[in-house]
VOGU-3710 file (C-alpha; in Angstrom, 3 decimals, decimal comma):
1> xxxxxxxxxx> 130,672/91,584/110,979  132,268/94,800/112,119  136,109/94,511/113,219  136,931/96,800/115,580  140,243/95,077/116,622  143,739/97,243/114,621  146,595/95,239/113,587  149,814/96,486/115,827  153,179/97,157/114,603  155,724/99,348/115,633
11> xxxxxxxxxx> 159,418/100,020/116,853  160,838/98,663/119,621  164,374/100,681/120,380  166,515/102,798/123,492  166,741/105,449/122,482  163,642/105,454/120,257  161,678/108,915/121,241  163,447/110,594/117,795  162,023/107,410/115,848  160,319/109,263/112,804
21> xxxxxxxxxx> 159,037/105,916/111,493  155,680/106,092/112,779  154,102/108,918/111,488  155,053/107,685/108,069  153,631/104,355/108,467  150,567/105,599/110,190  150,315/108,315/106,828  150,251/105,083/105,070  147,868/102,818/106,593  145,576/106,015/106,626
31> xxxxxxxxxx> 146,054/106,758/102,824  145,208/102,941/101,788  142,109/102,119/104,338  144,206/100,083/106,656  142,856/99,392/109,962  146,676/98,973/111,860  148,394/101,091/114,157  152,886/101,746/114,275  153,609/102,242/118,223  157,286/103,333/119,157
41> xxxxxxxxxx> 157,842/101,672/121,782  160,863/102,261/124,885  162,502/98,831/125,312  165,549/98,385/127,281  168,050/95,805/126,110  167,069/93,606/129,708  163,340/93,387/128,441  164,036/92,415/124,974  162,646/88,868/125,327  160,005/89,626/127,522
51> xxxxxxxxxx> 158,789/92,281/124,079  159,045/89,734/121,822  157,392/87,744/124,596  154,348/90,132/124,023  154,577/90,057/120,131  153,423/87,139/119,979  150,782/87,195/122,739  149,434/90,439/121,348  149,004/89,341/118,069  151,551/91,777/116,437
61> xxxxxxxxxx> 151,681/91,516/112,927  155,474/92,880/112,716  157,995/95,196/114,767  160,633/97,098/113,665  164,040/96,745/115,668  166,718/99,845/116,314  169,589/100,240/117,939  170,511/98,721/120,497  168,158/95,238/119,708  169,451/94,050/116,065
71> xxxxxxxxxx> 171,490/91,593/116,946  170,353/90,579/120,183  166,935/89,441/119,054  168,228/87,376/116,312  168,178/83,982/118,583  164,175/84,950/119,890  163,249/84,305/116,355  161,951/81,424/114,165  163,566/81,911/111,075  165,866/84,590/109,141
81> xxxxxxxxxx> 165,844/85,489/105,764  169,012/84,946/103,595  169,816/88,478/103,489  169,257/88,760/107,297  171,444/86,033/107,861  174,516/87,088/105,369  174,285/90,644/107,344  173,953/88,834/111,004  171,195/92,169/111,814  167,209/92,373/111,743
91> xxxxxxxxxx> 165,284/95,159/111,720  162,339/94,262/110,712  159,780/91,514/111,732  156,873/89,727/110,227  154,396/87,604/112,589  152,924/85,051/110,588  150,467/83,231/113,184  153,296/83,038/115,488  155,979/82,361/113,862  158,830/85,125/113,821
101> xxxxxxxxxx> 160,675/85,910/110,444  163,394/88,481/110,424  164,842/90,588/107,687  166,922/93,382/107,087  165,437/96,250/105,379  168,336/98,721/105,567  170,305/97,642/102,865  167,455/96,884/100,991  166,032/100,443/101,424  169,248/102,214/100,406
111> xxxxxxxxxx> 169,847/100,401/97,359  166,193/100,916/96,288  166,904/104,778/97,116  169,630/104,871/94,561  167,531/102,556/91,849  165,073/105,104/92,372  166,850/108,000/91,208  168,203/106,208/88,199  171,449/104,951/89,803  172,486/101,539/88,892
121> xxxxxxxxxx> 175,145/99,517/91,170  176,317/96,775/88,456  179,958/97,203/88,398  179,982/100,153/90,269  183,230/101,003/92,528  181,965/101,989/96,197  183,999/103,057/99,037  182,054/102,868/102,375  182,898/104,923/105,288  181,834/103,296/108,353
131> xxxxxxxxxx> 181,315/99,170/109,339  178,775/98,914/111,571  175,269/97,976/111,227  174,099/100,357/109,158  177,481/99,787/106,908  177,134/95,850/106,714  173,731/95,973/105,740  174,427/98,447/103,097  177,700/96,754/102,039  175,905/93,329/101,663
141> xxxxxxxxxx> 172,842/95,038/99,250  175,068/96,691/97,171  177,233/93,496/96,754  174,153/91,449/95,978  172,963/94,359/93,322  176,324/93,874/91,199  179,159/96,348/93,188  181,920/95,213/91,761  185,001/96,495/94,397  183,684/97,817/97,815
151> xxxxxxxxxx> 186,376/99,571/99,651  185,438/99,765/103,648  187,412/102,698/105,212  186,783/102,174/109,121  188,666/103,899/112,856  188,113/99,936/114,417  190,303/98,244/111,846  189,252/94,512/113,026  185,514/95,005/112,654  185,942/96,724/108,649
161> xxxxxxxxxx> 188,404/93,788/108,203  185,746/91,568/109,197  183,238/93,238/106,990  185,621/92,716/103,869  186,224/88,936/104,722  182,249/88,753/104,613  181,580/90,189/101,442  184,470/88,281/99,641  183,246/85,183/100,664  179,274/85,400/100,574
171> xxxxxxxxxx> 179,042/87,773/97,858  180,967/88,126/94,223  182,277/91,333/94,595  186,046/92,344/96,183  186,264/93,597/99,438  189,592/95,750/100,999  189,413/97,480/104,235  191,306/100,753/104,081  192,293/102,511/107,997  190,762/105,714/108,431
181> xxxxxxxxxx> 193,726/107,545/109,916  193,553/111,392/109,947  191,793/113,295/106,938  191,422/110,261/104,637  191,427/110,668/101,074  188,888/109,162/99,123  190,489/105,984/96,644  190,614/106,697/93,425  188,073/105,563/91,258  185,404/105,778/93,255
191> xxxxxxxxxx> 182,070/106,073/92,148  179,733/105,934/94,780  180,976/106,809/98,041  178,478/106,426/101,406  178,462/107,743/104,428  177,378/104,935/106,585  178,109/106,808/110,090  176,027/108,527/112,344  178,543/111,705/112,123  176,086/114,607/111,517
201> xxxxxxxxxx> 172,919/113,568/112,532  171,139/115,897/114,850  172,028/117,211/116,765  175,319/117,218/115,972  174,574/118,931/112,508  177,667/120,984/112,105  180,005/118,228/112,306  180,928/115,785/109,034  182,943/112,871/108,540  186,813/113,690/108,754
211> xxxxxxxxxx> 187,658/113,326/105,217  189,791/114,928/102,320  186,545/116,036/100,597  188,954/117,504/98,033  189,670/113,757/96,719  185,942/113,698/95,798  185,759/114,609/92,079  183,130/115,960/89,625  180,626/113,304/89,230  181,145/111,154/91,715
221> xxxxxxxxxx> 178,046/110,418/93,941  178,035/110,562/97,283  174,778/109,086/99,647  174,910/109,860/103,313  172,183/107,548/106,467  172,114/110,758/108,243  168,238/112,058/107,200  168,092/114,681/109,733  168,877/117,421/108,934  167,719/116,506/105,544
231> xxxxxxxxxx> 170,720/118,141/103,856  173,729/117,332/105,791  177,097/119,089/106,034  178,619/115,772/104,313  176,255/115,967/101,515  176,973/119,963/100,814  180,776/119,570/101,090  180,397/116,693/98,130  178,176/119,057/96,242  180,592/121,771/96,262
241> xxxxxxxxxx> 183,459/119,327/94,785  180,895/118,978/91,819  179,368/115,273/93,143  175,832/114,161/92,918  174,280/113,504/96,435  171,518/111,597/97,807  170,123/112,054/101,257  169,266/109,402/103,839  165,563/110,671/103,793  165,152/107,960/100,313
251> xxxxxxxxxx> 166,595/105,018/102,314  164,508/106,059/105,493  161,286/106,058/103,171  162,294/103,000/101,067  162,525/101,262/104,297  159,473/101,947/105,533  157,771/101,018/102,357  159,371/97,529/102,608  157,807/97,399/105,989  154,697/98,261/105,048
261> xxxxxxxxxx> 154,436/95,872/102,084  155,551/92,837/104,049  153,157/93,474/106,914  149,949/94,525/104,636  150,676/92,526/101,560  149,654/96,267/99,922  151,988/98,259/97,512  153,533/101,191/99,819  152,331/104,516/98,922  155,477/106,222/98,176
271> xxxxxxxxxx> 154,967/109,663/97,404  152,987/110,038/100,213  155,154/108,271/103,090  158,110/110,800/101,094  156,266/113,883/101,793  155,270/112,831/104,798  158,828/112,417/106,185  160,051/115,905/104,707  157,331/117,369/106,399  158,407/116,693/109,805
281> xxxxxx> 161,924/117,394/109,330  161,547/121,054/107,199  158,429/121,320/108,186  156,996/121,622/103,949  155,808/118,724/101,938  158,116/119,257/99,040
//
């Protein structure tokens, strides 16, 4: 019998119109033979409930949440996974007949971006710039992959404090918050350091985080969330101090590979939802 019903999923997010998510799922389920659709989807933070209201009515088989909705949905759902609960952030989740799981795919994806390059985390020395979502997800991951010191450098000095506290007691690696006052320099023996701001994504591409970018050394690499532009300012800076950088396009496609594999149950075509991405940023498939 012919099935002429999709399987929704999508974004639900304000402001969500830049949300490059959905063409790389829909690449996906086109690639594999998927009948499902990924709809980004305006929802203000006053209709939140009555969205994941309509999750469930509709049948969704999983949503993707973005800013401003991580938090806030957490008490609509059923059930959290660990990671999703260490964090205190969804952005991803799965319908299973009704029942609402949430996860946390952001970490997740930018640790598997790194892995995927050949970078291992075990012992690894990270300093973090930033401690908000993005940062505690990200934090928490690389914790929970074998970090062994994270170093949180952070303008709101409460909320990276309260990061730190987090990760020394629900993960095994040490946790400082430094105070990012003025041109900070990067600690010393650093070995990954992350960009976990916003500071440089379009379209404020000329601007970078306010660092001493001569404290990064030889080496060193340096990942950045922004993935558009593709290359950012932070990321060429490092590269002229002799680091190794990774751009935020690997955790955006790692992510949406998770999400894919948890709603289909089907191993993400990577290479594809890669290209995919790059294309509509630079507008070539390389």
């Amino acid at each position: 019998m012919a099935n002429f019903r999709a399987e929704l999923t999508g974004v639900f997010g304000d402001p969500v119109d830049d949300n490059p998510t959905g063409i790389v799922e829909e690449a996906a389920y086109t690639a594999k033979g998927l009948n499902f659709r990924y709809l980004t989807i305006k929802v203000l933070p006053q209709d939140l409930a009555a969205a994941i209201t309509a999750v469930r009515a509709m049948h969704f088989r999983g949503i993707n949440l973005t800013m401003p909705h991580k938090i806030s949905v957490i008490p609509m759902l059923d059930m959290l996974t660990p990671a999703a609960e260490i964090i205190g952030a969804v952005n991803t989740v799965v319908n299973d007949d009704g029942k609402l799981t949430g996860e946390n795919t952001d970490g997740k994806g930018f640790t598997a971006s790194l892995i995927r390059e050949g970078v291992s985390l075990k012992d690894s020395r990270i300093t973090l710039l930033g401690a908000g979502g993005a940062a505690r997800a990200i934090a928490v991951e690389c914790a929970l992959a074998g970090a062994s010191a994270i170093t949180i450098i952070n303008r709101n000095a409460a909320r990276g404090q309260d990061l730190a506290d987090l990760l020394s007691a629900k993960t095994e690696a040490s946790a400082v918050c430094l105070p990012w006052e003025g041109r900070v320099r990067v600690p010393e023996g650093t070995d990954i350091l992350i960009n976990a701001t916003p500071v440089g994504l379009m379209p404020d591409s000329d601007s970078c985080p306010d660092i001493d970018y001569a404290s990064i050394h030889p080496g060193m690499m340096v990942s950045d969330v922004v993935f558009n532009p593709v290359d950012p300012l932070f990321l060429q800076k490092a590269r002229q101090m002799g680091a190794r950088t990774f751009s935020g396009t690997g955790m955006l496609v790692q992510q949406a590979a998770l999400n894919f594999e948890l709603w289909t149950g089907v191993k993400a075509p990577l290479e594809l939802m890669d290209k995919t991405l790059r294309r509509a940023f630079t507008g070539a498939g390389r």
